[in-house]
N, C-alpha and C positions, 0 to 999 in steps of 0.2 A: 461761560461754557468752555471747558478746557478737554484738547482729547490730546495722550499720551500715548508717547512712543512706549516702547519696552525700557529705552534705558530712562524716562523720567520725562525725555523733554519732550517741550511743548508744541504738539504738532498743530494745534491753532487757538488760537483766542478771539471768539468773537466779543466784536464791542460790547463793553455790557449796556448800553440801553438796548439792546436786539434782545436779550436773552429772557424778558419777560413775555414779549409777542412771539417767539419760538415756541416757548413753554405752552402759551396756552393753543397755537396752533395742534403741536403733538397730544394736549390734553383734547381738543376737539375729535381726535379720532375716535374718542368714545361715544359719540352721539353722532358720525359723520353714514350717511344715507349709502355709500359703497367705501366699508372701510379698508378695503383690499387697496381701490385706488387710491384714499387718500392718503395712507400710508406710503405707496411708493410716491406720491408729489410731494410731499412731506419731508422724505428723505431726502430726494431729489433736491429742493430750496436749501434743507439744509447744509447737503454737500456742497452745492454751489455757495453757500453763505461761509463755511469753514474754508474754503479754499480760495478763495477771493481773502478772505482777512488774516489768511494765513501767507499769502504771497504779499500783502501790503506789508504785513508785520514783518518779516525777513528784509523787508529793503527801506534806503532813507528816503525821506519825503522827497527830496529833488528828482531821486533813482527813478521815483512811480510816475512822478509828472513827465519824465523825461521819456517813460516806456511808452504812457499813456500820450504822449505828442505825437507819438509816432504812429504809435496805433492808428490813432485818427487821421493822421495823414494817408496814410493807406488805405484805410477806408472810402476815405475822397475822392483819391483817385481811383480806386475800385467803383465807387458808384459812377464817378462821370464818363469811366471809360462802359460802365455797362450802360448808361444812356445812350454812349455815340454807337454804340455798337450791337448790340442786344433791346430791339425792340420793345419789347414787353414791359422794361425795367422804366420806359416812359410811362404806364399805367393806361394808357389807350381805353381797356375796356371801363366801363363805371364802375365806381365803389358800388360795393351792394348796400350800405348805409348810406349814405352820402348822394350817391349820385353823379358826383366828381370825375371829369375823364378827364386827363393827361396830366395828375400829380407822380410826379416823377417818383420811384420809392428804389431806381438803384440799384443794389446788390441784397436790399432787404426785402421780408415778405409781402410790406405794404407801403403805404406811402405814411402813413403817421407814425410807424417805427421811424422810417427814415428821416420824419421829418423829426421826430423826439433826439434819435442820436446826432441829426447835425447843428441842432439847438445848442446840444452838451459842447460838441466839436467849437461852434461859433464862440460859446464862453470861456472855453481854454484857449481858441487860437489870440482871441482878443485880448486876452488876460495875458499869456506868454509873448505878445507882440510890444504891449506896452510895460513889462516886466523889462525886455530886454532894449527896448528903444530899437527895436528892429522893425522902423515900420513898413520898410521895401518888401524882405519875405513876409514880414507878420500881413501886410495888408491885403498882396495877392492870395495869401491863402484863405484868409477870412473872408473877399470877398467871395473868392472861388468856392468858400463854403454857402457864405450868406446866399448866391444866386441858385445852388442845389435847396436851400431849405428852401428860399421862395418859389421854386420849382414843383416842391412838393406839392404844394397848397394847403400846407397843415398851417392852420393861422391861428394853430393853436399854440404849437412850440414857438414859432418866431416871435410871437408878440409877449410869451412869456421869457424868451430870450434876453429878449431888450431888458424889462421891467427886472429882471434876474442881475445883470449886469448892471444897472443901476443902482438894485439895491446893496449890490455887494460892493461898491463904488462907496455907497455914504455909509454902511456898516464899516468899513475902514478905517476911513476918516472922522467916524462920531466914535469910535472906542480910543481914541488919543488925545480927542479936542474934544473939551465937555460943555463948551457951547453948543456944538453940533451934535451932543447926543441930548442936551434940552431942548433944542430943535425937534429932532426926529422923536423925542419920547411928547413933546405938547403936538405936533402933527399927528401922532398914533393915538393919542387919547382922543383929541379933535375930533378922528374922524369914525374911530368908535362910537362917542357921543351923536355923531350926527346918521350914525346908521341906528343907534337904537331912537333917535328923534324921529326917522322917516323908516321906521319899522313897517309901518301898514302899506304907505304907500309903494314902499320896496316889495314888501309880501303880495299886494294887486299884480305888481309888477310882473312876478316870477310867476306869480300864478298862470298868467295869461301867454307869459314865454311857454312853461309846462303842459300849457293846452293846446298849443301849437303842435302836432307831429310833425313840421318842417321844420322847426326851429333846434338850432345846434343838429345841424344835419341828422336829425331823426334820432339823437342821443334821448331824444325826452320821453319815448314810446319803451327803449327801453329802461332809460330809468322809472317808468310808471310801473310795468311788470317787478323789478327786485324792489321799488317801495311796498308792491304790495305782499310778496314774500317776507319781507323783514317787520311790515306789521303783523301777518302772523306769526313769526317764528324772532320777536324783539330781540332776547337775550343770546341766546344761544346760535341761532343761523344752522346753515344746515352741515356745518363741518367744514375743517378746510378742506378745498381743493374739491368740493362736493355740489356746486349747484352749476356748474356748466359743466358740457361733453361726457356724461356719465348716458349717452344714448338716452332709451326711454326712463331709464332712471331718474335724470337731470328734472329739476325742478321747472326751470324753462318749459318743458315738454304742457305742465299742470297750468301756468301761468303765463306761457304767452302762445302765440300762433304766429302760422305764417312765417316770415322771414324771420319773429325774432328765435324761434328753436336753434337757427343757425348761427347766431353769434355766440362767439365764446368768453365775450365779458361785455360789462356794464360800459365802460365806456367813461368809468369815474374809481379811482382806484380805492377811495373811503366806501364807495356803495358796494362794489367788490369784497372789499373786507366786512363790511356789514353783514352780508349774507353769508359771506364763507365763516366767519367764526363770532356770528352775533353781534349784538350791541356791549358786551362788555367785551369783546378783542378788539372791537372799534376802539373801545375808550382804553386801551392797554395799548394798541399798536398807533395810534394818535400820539401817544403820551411818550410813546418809546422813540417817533419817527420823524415824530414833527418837531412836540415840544422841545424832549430836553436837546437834541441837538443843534435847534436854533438856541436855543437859552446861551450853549457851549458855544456853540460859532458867532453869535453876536456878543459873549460878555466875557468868556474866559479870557484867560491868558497864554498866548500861543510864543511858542519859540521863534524865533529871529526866520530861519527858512522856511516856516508855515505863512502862508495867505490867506489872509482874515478873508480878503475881498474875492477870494477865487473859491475856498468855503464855503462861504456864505450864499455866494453866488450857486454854485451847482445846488446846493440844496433846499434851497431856496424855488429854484427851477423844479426840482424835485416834486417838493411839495406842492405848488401849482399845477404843474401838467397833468399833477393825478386826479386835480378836480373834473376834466375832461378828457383823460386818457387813464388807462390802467395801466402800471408799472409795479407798485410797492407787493411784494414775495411773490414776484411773479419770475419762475425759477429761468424761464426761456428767456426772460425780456431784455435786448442788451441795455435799455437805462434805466433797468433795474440793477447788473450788474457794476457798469458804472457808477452807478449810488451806492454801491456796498464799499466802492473804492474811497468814493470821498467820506462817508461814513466813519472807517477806518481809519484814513488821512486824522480825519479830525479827533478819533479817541488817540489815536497817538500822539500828536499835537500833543494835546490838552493835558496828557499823561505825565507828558514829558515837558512839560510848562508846570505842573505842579512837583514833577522830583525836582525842578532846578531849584523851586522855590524852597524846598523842605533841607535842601543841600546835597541832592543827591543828583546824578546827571547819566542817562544814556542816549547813546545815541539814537536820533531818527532819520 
């Protein structure tokens, strides 16, 4: 998706694996339940999507890691100094899902944004600490992050933090050493074989989590409600941007009660897409978000100043925390914008690892 100035040039380029899940979001407005709104959230994403990969594309890979360091550093400080100083930003009252009182959430609106963007923070400060052999700043800052996300009590991002930085650790080192990528490919088969071996017993398993309303701090009451929306409405969903906050419109209204009318997402960023643009934008925005750019970040060939392991790592994050948080074309979200960064990062990378290869070279 290319938009042009008057005299020719390229006002932005989004990645092309986005440009198939854009398309059929905008196609969704034909069947979306208020399409007044969905068109302007529509827009909305996608201005936010052109202007993020328009600002990465104008600048070199070091330029953006170098902006985005900073960024986060401010941020840090921004949230601790609204802890010490601004009450409320400790979260005192309870979550109204959750239950949860005193998860810190900072300068943000809640404590699992907060705790999502210091995840992201935690993997770039770690990664740029041992990039630089700086571990005096690198360590205070990392810790000073690490103790705000354990703060939060989002134990959702922390724990997908870790497992994120780990795997971007051996995604590094198994794409140069092809011991360590027969390693990592008999462990992935391994443990695929042994999930389809304990399939039922897995399936009992989840079942009995799902019938829980306390379990995953009441995430399972509303994933019960958009399960049961997306069994009737399979394909198609109800439009993007069209099954939460549309008032008495909202499908929520039809299929849940109570507390859940008042949430404004699922609480899983694939059940979110499920419903907003069907089971076949599921398997488009899957294919656009997940697959091929892990494919790219784990097996391409990236240029001397790109990080396989810092890559792999945020998106990797990415894709995890949306199994229990919503993030993916969520135009407000900041680690959704953050993910458009590294998204970027990595079409250009990859771009620019194949002109070198073909004989051609520009700059990233």
């Amino acid at each position: 998706m290319r938009l042009l100035t008057g005299n020719g040039r390229v006002l932005g380029q989004t990645p092309r694996f986005l440009i198939p899940t854009l398309d059929w979001c905008w196609f969704s407005l034909s069947w979306a339940i208020d399409p007044g709104v969905a068109f302007r959230r529509i827009t909305y994403t996608t201005m936010v999507i052109l202007s993020v990969t328009y600002i990465v594309e104008l600048l070199p890979y070091r330029r953006v890691i170098e902006i985005l360091f900073g960024v986060f550093c401010i941020v840090l400080l921004a949230d601790w100094i609204a802890v010490a100083v601004f009450p409320p930003a400790t979260g005192l009252e309870a979550d109204l899902v959750s239950g949860v009182q005193g998860g810190w959430r900072g300068i943000h609106l809640e404590k699992n944004e907060a705790g999502a963007v210091s995840a992201m923070c935690l993997v770039l400060f770690v990664h740029e600490a041992l990039r630089a052999r700086s571990m005096k700043l690198g360590l205070i800052i990392s810790i000073a992050c690490g103790i705000f996300l354990y703060q939060t009590h989002s134990k959702t991002s922390g724990g997908f933090a870790l497992v994120s930085l780990l795997i971007g650790a051996v995604a590094s080192r198994a794409y140069s050493k092809p011991v360590i990528r027969r390693v990592v490919s008999f462990t992935v088969l391994a443990s695929v074989a042994l999930l389809i071996a304990e399939s039922d017993e897995i399936s009992r398993y989840a079942e009995i989590l799902l019938d829980d309303p306390a379990s995953f701090t009441g995430r399972t009451q509303i994933w019960a409600m958009v399960m049961q929306f997306a069994i009737d409405h399979p394909l198609l969903g109800a439009g993007y941007g069209s099954f939460w906050g549309l008032g008495d419109n909202s499908p929520a209204y039809y299929y849940g009660s109570g507390w859940l009318t008042t949430v404004y997402e699922a609480h899983d960023g694939y059940l979110d897409l499920l419903v907003g643009i069907g089971g076949l934008g599921l398997a488009i925005a899957v294919f656009d978000l997940v697959v091929r750019p892990l494919y790219k970040a784990f097996s391409s060939p990236l240029p001397p100043e790109a990080s396989r392991s810092l890559l792999c790592a945020m998106l990797v994050f990415v894709c995890l925390h949306n199994l229990l948080e919503s993030s993916f074309l969520d135009r407000s979200n900041p680690a959704w914008v953050i993910a458009l960064v590294f998204y970027s990062l990595l079409f250009k990378a990859t771009a620019q690892a194949s002109s070198v290869a073909k004989g051609r070279t520009a700059p990233i």
